[in-house]
N, C-alpha and C positions, 0 to 999 in steps of 0.2 A: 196424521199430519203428512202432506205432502212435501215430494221439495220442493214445488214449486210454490209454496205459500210465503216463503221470503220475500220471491218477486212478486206477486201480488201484492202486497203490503208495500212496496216499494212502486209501487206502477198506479197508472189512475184504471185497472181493472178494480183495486182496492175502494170500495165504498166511501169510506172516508177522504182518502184522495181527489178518487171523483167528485164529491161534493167542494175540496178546494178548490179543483178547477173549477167547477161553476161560478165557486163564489167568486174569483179573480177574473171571470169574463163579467160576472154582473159587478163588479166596481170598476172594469174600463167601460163600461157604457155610460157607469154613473159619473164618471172621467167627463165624457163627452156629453152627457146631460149638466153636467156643474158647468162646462165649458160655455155651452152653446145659452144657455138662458145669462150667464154674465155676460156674453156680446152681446148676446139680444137686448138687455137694459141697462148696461151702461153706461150708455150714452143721456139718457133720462134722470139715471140717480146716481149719488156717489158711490164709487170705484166698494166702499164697503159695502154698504149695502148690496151693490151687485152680485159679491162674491156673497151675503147669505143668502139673497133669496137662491144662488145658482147651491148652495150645499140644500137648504130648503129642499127644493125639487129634486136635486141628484138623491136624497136619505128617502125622502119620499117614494120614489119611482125602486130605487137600490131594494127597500124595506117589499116592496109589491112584488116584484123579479125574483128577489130571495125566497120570499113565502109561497109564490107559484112555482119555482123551478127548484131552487136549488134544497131548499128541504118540503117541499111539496106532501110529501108523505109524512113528515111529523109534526106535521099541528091539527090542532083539535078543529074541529069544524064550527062556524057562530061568528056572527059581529063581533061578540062582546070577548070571545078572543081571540079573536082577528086583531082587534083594536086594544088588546091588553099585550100579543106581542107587538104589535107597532110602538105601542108607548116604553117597553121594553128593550127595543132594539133603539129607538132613539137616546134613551136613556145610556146604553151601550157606547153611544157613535160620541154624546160627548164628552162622556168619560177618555174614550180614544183620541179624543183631544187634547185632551189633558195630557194623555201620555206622550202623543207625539210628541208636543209641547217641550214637554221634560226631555223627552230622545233628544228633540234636534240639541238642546240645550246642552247635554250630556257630549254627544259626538261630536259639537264645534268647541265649546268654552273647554270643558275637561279630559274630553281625550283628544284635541286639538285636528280632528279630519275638517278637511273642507266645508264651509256648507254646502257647495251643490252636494257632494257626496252624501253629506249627513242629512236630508233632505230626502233621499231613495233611501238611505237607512232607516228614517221614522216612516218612509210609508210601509217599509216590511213589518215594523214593528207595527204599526198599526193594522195591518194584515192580518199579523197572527194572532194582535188582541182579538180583531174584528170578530175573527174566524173563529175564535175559541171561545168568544162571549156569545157569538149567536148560537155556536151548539151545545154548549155545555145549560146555556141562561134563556137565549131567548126563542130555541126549536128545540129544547131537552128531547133527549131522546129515553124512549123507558115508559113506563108506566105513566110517569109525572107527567107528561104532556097530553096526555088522553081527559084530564080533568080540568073544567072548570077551574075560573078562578075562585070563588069561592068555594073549589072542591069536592064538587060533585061529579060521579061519574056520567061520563060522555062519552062517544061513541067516537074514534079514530076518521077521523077525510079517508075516504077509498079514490081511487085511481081515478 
């Protein structure tokens, strides 16, 4: 053991770390992908709708960035799971809904902050869901992701 492995663990030299920050640049883009497609047709459809189809495309575009970059190395290679974490990570992002949901609810009615405040409070809290449901659920790292969904062995994505 080094000493210098505390700071690692504390720095984005740390793997895990690294892979936070990825994931925190790939949701400011999905920021500006949710953004940019609700200007783009909200003028055509109602104000709601605009804001799904702009989550639509930001989960969609998020889910493809995520799988090419930020856990690039641990998913199994195949359509069929490709498209078993995509339906997984969706699955994830409404859940995360749900919780934001509950945060903002939690940080304005019961513990009485602001809602601007409480508002960047649930997107941290959604962050950390985020980030802990895609590596623990839907990029497992280990063994378990090397297999098929019907669990058969499978050969790891190389570089």
């Amino acid at each position: 053991m080094s000493v210098l492995d505390p700071v690692r663990e504390r720095s984005l030299l740390h793997p895990q770390n690294k892979r936070l920050a990825m994931y925190i640049v790939v949701g400011l883009v999905g920021i500006g992908v949710n953004q940019g497609v609700f200007v783009l047709v909200v003028e055509w459809v109602p104000y709601v709708v605009a804001g799904l189809l702009g989550s639509a495309v930001s989960m969609a575009t998020n889910y493809a960035m995520n799988d090419g970059w930020t856990w690039r190395k641990d998913g199994a290679a195949g359509l069929s799971r490709w498209l078993w974490r995509g339906v997984k990570y969706g699955a994830t992002r409404v859940v995360g809904v749900g919780i934001g949901l509950v945060s903002l609810f939690v940080f304005v009615d019961l513990v009485g902050i602001a809602p601007a405040i409480s508002n960047v409070l649930r997107i941290g809290v959604g962050v950390v869901w985020g980030f802990g449901a895609s590596e623990k659920w839907v990029w497992r790292t280990g063994n378990s992701d090397s297999r098929s969904v019907r669990g058969a062995r499978t050969e790891r994505r190389q570089d």
